[in-house]
N, C-alpha and C positions, 0 to 999 in steps of 0.2 A: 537920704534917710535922716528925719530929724527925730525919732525915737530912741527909746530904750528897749532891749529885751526886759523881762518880766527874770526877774532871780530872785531867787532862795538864798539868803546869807547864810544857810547852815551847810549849803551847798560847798564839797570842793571846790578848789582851782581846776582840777579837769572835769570834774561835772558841769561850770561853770561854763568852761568852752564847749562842753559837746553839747551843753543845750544852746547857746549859742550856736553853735553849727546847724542843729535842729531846723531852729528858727530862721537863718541865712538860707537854708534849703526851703524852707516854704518860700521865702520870695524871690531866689531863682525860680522857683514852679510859677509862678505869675509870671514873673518877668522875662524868661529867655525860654525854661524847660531844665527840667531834672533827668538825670538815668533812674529809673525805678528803682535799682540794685541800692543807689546810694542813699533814695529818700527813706526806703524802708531798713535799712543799716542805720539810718541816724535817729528814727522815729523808735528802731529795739530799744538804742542804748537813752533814749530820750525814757522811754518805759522804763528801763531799770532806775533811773534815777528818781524819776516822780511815778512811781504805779498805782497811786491814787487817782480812780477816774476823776474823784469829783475837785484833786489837787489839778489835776489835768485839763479839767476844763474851766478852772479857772484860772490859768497861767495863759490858757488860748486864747480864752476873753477878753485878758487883759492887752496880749499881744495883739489881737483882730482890733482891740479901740484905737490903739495907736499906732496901728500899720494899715488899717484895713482888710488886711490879708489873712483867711479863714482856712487855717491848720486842719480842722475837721473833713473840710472837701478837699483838700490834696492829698491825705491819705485814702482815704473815702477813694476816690479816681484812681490814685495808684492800687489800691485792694481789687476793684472789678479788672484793671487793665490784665490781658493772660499775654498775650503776644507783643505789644507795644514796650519800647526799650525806654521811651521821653514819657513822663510825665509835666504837663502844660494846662493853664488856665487858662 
């Protein structure tokens, strides 16, 4: 990983890490597979912190330019999945 997460400096030290966490979790979802229970636990408290959609997707933007890896479709897949326990790209 030669990027940065995308932070808010007005942000906590623990809002800091749980978005951080957030973000670790989408690219587990690429790279190995997620439990569903935990991307969507991380994506609530990812909401509490930034509930601005339009703050929202521009942090994703920013994260997807220098990851490649698109937040929108791993929530997106884990919302349809009803039975499946891994979420995977």
């Amino acid at each position: 990983m030669n990027y940065s997460y995308p932070i808010d400096e007005s942000w906590s030290t623990q809002e800091v890490i749980d978005v951080v966490n957030y973000y670790s979790i989408i690219e587990k979802a690429y790279e190995k597979g997620v439990k569903k229970q935990d991307l969507i636990a991380a994506y609530n408290r990812y909401k509490e912190i930034v509930p601005s959609k339009s703050e929202e997707k521009q942090l994703d933007k920013k994260f997807e330019k220098q990851s490649g890896y698109i937040p929108f479709r791993v929530i997106k897949q884990a919302k349809t999945l009803e039975q499946q326990d891994i979420v995977r790209m």
